[in-house]
C-alpha positions, 0 to 999 in steps of 0.5 A, a space after each residue: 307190569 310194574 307201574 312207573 311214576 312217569 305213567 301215573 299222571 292220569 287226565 282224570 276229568 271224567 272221573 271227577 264228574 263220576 265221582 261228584 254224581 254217583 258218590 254217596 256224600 261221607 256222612 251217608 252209611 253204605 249198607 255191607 253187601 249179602 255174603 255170597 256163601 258156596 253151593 253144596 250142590 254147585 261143582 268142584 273139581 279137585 286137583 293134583 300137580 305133580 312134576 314131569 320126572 327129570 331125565 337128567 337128575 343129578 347131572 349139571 344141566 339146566 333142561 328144556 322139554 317141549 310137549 309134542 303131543 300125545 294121549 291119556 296114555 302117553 306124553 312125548 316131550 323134546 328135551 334140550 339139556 344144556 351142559 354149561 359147556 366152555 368155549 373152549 370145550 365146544 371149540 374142542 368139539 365136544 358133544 352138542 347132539 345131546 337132544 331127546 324125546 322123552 315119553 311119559 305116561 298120564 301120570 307124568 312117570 318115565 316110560 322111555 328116552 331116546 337119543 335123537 342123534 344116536 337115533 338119526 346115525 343108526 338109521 343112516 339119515 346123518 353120519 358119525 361125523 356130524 356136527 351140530 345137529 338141530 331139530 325142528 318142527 316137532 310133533 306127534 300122532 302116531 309117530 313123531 314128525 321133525 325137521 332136521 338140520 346138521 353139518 357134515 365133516 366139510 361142513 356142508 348142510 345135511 337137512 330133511 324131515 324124518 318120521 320115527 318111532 318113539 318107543 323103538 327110534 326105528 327110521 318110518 320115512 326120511 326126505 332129504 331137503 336139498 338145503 336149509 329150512 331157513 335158507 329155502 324160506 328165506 327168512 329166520 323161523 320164531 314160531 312153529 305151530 304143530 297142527 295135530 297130525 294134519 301139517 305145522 304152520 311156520 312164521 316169523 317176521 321179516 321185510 318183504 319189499 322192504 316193509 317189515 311184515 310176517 312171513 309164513 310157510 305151510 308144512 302138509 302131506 308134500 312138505 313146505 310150500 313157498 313162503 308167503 308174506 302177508 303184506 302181500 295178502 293184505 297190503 299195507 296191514 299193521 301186522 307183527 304176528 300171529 295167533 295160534 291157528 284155529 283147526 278147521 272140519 275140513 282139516 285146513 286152518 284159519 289164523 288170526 293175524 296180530 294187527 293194530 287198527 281197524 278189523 281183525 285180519 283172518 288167512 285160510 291155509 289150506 295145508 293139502 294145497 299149499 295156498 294161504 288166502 284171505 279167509 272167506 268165513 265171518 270170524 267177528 264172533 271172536 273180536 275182543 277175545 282173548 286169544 293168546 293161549 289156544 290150543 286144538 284138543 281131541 274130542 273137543 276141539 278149538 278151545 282158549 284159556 283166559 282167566 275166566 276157565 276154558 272156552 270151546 271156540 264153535 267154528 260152525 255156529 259162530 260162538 264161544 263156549 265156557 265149558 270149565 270155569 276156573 271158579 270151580 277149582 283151587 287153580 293158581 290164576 298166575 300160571 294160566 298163561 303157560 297152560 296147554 290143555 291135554 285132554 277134557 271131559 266133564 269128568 276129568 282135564 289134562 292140563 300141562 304146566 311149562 313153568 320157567 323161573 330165574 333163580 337168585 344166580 340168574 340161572 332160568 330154571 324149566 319145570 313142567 307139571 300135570 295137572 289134572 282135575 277131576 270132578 268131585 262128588 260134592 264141594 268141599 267148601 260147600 257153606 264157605 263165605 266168597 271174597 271177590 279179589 281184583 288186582 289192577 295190574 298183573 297178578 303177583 306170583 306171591 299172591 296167586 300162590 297166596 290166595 290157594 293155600 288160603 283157600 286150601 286152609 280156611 274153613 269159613 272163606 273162600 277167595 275167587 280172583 276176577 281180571 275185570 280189573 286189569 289195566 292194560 284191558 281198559 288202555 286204547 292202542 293208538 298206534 302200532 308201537 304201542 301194540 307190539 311193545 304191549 304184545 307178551 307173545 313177542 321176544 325183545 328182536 321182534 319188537 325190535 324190527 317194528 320200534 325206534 327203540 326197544 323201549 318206547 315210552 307208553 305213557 299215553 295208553 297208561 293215561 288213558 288205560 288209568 284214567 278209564 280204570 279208575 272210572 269204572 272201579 269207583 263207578 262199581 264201589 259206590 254202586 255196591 259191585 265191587 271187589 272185597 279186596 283189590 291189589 296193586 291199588 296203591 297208585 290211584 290216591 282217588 281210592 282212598 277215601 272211607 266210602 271206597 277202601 276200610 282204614 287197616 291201620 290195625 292190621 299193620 299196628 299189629 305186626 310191629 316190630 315183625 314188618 317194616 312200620 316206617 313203610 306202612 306209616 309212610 302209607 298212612 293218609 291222615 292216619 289212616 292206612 286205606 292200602 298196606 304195601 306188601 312189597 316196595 322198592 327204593 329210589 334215590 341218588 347212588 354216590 361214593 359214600 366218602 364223597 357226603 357227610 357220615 350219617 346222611 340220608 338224603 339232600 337239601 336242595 342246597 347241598 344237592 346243588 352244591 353236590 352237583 357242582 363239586 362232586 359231578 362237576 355240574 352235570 346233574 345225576 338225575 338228568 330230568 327235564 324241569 316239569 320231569 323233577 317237579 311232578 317226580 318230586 310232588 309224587 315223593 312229598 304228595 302226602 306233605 302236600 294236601 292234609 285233611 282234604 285240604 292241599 297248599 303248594 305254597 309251602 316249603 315242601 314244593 316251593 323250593 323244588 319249584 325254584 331249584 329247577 327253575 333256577 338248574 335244570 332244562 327245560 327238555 332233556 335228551 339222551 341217558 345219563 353217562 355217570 356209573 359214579 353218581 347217578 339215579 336208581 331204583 333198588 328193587 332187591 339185595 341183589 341189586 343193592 350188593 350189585 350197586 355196592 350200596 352195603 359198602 363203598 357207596 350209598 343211596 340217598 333221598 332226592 332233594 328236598 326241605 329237609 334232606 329226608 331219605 330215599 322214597 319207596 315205591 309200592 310194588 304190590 299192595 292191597 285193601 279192603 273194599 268199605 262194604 265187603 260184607 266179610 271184612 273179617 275174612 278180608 283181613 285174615 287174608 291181609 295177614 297170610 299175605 304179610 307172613 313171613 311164608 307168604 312174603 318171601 315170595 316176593 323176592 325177585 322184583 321187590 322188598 318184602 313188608 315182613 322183616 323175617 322175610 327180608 333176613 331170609 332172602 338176605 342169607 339168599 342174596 348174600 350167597 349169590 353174591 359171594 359165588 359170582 365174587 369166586 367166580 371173578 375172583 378166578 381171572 381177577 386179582 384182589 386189586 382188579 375185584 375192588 377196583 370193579 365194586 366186586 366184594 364178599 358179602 356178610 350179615 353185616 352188609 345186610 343190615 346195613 342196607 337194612 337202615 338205609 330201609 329205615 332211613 325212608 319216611 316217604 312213598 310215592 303217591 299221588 292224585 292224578 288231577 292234581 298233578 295234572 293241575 301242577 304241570 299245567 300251572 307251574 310252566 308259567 313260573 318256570 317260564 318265568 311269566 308268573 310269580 311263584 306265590 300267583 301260581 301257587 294260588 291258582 293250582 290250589 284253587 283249581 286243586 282245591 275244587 277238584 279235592 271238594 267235588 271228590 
């Protein structure tokens, strides 16, 4: 998750009382840690990716394949491919039932594809006349089981359920449904659970005498039972979904209930009977895992997949198992989370890869991959020295695939990712809102029947998830058990100190003139670099470049209020709240404010932003801001950039300050080098796969690579997507309507352009949460007008003060 400034103000006072009593003093010299070296008797497992083979190569379609099922011998998959058609083509009645299932074998090659509507006419279920056919339900044992819906010539409702053979499309058994699946449940199926050969389990939400709860139908031997909703079961339940069933010995299924507060809630379904009821078995043995990515696999069982390796759920002895432990292969930690596990011994895993990408026209792209890993005889990194890496969010793609080809290349190190450190582990959920909006498993609509707003503000669990966070990292550095290298560290300023991060000031010296050196000095604190951002955003103020001064980068606080006055005519582009400005504006100059330990609000840099929204800005702030001429912005790639025309008509210019500097960067992702790894030089020739040109042009969707080579490249990408959405405009626009609309081909030049406004930037944000938290607490009595300004600034760098001298 891309972390805001608005979430980054952590109540930290615990931590000052961590840090006083378990920190060594600076003068003290910590002892490097043992090198921890791989066994040459410990297991490996070597790996091979290789890409499911693509029916529809060389054709204009964009295709989604399902996995259904299947063995070492055969894979099933249903496949949708999407045509791009025009309204007018579908009003014309072009073809639609274009769907498949596609077989495979073990090895991903094409056995043999077969057109389910072709299929379903040539066994009499449907008719010639047939019109949007839609397939449901899917999956496989001996044939493959699904549920049909399409519409006759008078457009009335033709539904069953059929079973067929993949290899033949021969019809095996068909029942007619007397309408639509949906139309019977009485509510709009999101999920469809396949259970091996035993039933399906459908859900999706809906409102059940009038509260929004989760609706659930069973399919076994006699087909659907009724709908049951689960407030019914369990009144008054806090529940918005669920997890993947849980296969019994007895062949019905327990599911866990995706629920805020109190205990887990568990159903029974029995699948032969068609009943759900509470579950009458002890399930606490599974409170606090990790459930997202279960699945059922033959010889195995129940099992889930977390960033620790595989893990058998035991039913009967009511434990759990780590039977494959993702430290034993050179797995990309980023794709677990799409992982399903096909088939598992000790000597050989099936896992299948359903990887989904957006493209730099915006376009979702569909790959699916077998991987399997087989046992090896003896490790080859056998002798390798092991660096522990943390990230404090979600692992960024670009250094997930960073961190296997370093593995993959290196003859001396081998990197080993832990999750311990993951921020949303450590939050506590509050309420239901922040559960659902916290829940990956739900699309957009559903959370949006369970909030106000789609997107609710999350602020507290992120203070508290913070603040617990940067307990226990700081807690583990001092005590010699922390990570080698962390990620995404850059927002806790609390780090960087000698005795916790390494000053890697020389890593980025030498890299000048390849990477962006006014973003990595920006990121120096008393001239040391403790963290070096590897990707960064922009934010700033988006205006008319002929409404400002040529040359200008940013505003004083003067000519920002005179800015507002004209150019906007009095309604402010930021639309912030005063405590909102202050704490945005102390996040930008925090390095301005405190020097050598040493912090003084009282000078120029925070008295002015201090007056000026005293002087015009509210105190709270309702609603967004309705200005698509002058307004605030973050600028997170080219694409954007081009987007907001900041290459030609307008410019992105830095918040006011005391001396009009230009736009603030945000760091998106960074790393550093824990102060006692007993590998540094190993850590640091990480550091430098990580600012590669390769390696940085992974981040190209969601932030500015550090690397300058990179930038030009993703340019040449940016650049031509651009000029192919100007031609399609252009196709039902004129010149004028084009320029008018912010529409303009794009050049090299327009590159390098934004390319200075990159330049332009000498501030990142950061920030030391207590402090902040003092700020905000002392300077509403100024801004109430209770106190002089010189008389709060005293007492927030007393109290500041304080806090800075026990760290």
């Amino acid at each position: 998750m891309k972390r805001r400034a608005v979430v980054s103000i952590v109540l930290a006072a615990s931590l000052i009382a961590a840090s006083a009593s378990t920190g060594c003093s600076k003068e003290e010299q910590r002892k490097q840690r043992e090198e921890v070296k791989i066994d040459e008797n410990s297991p490996w497992y070597t790996l091979e990716k290789k890409e499911v083979a693509d029916l529809y190569d060389g054709e204009d379609a964009t295709v989604i394949k399902q996995y259904l099922g299947g063995n070492d011998d055969i894979r099933c998959f249903f496949v949708v491919p999407y045509y791009g058609l025009s309204y007018e083509e579908m009003e014309a009645g072009a073809k639609m039932e274009n769907d498949y299932f596609v077989t495979y074998d073990g090895n991903g090659d094409l056995i043999n594809s077969l057109d389910i509507y072709e299929a379903l006419v040539d066994g009499d279920v449907i008719g010639k006349d047939a019109q949007y056919l839609n397939i449901t339900g899917a999956s496989v044992s001996d044939s493959i089981s699904f549920d049909y819906m399409a519409f006759d010539a008078d457009y009335e409702t033709l539904s069953g359920h059929v079973q067929i053979d993949p290899k033949t499309g021969k019809i095996l058994s068909h029942n007619k449904y007397a309408s639509g699946a949906d139309e019977e449940m009485g509510f709009f199926i999101t999920k469809q659970y396949d259970l091996e050969g035993i039933g399906r389990i459908d859900t999706g939400l809906t409102d059940n005498g009038g509260e929004s709860t989760l609706g659930i139908v069973l399919y076994g031997e006699d087909g659907a039972s009724e709908p049951f909703y689960v407030n019914d079961i369990y009144p008054g339940s806090d529940v918005f979904g669920a997890y993947r069933p849980l296969i019994t010995d007895d062949g019905n299924a327990l599911i866990k209930l995706r629920c805020y507060g109190g205990d887990d809630l568990w159903l029974k379904a029995d699948l032969k009977a068609g009943k759900i009821t509470k579950a009458d078995t002890d399930m606490s043995f599974l409170k606090g895992e990790d459930l997202d990515n279960t699945g059922y696999c033959k010889g195995v069982g129940n099992v889930f997949m977390t960033n620790e390796g595989i893990k058998k759920i035991d039913l009967n002895a009511k434990k759990t198992e780590l039977i494959f432990s993702f430290d034993d292969c050179n797995i990309n930690r980023n794709d677990i989370d799409s992982f399903k596990l096909l088939s598992y011994t000790p000597e050989k895993i099936v896992i299948l890869l359903d990887e989904m990408t957006t493209d730099y026209d915006g376009m979702m792209i569909y790959e699916e991959y077998i991987i399997t890993l087989t046992k090896a005889r003896k490790n080859p990194n056998a002798g390798k020295t092991v660096l522990i890496a943390a990230s404090l969010g979600e692992a960024d793609p670009a250094v997930a695939d960073a961190i296997c080809e370093f593995n993959e290349s290196s003859a001396d190190y081998f990197i080993r990712y832990t999750d311990k450190y993951n921020v949303t582990s450590y939050g506590t959920v509050k309420d239901k809102t922040t559960a659902v909006m916290l829940d990956s498993s739900l699309e957009p609509e559903e959370r949006g029947m369970f909030t106000d707003e789609m997107e609710p503000d999350l602020t507290e669990f992120y203070l508290d998830a913070e603040s617990d966070l940067s307990d226990q990292l700081i807690i583990d550095i001092l005590a010699g058990e922390g990570p080698d290298i962390i990620f995404d560290g850059y927002g806790y300023s609390c780090l960087n100190r000698e005795d916790c991060l390494l000053d890697i000031s020389d890593l980025a010296d030498g890299m000048s003139g390849k990477i962006f050196t006014n973003i990595t000095d920006a990121a120096k604190r008393d001239g040391k670099l403790y963290q070096i951002p590897l990707s960064f955003t922009l934010d700033g103020i988006v205006t008319d470049r002929e409404s400002v001064k040529s040359g200008m980068i940013g505003f004083t606080f003067d000519s920002y209020a005179k800015f507002v006055e004209e150019e906007c005519n009095g309604k402010d582009p930021l639309n912030m709240s005063q405590l909102g400005f202050i704490t945005l504006i102390a996040e930008e100059n925090y390095a301005d404010l405190i020097s050598d330990g040493k912090i003084n609000v009282g000078r120029d840099v925070f008295k002015k932003p201090a007056a000026y929204a005293a002087d015009h800005l509210p105190e709270e702030v309702s609603g967004w801001g309705d200005s698509d001429k002058n307004y605030y912005a973050e600028v997170s790639c080219l694409s954007d950039a081009f987007m907001m025309n900041l290459h030609s008509r307008n410019i992105l210019l830095g918040l006011p300050s005391s001396n009009g500097k230009g736009p603030c960067a945000s760091c998106a992702c960074s790393v550093g080098i824990i102060s006692d790894t007993s590998s540094p030089e190993g850590c640091k020739e990480f550091i430098k796969v990580l600012m590669s040109k390769n390696c940085q042009t992974g981040f190209s969707r969601d932030a500015f690579p550090i690397n300058v080579e990179a930038y030009d490249e993703l340019a040449q990408k940016a650049i031509a997507s651009n000029n192919r959405m100007y031609d399609m405009y252009s196709e039902d626009m004129s010149e004028s309507q084009l320029a008018e609309r912010g529409f303009s081909k794009t050049t090299d030049k327009d590159s390098e352009t934004f390319k200075k406004t990159i330049s332009s930037c000498t501030r990142i944000r950061s920030y030391d949460a207590p402090v902040l938290v003092i700020i905000r607490e002392e300077i509403q009595a100024y801004l109430k007008g209770d106190k002089a300004f010189k008389d709060v600034a005293d007492i927030i760098n007393n109290r500041a003060q304080t806090y800075l001298d026990e760290r």
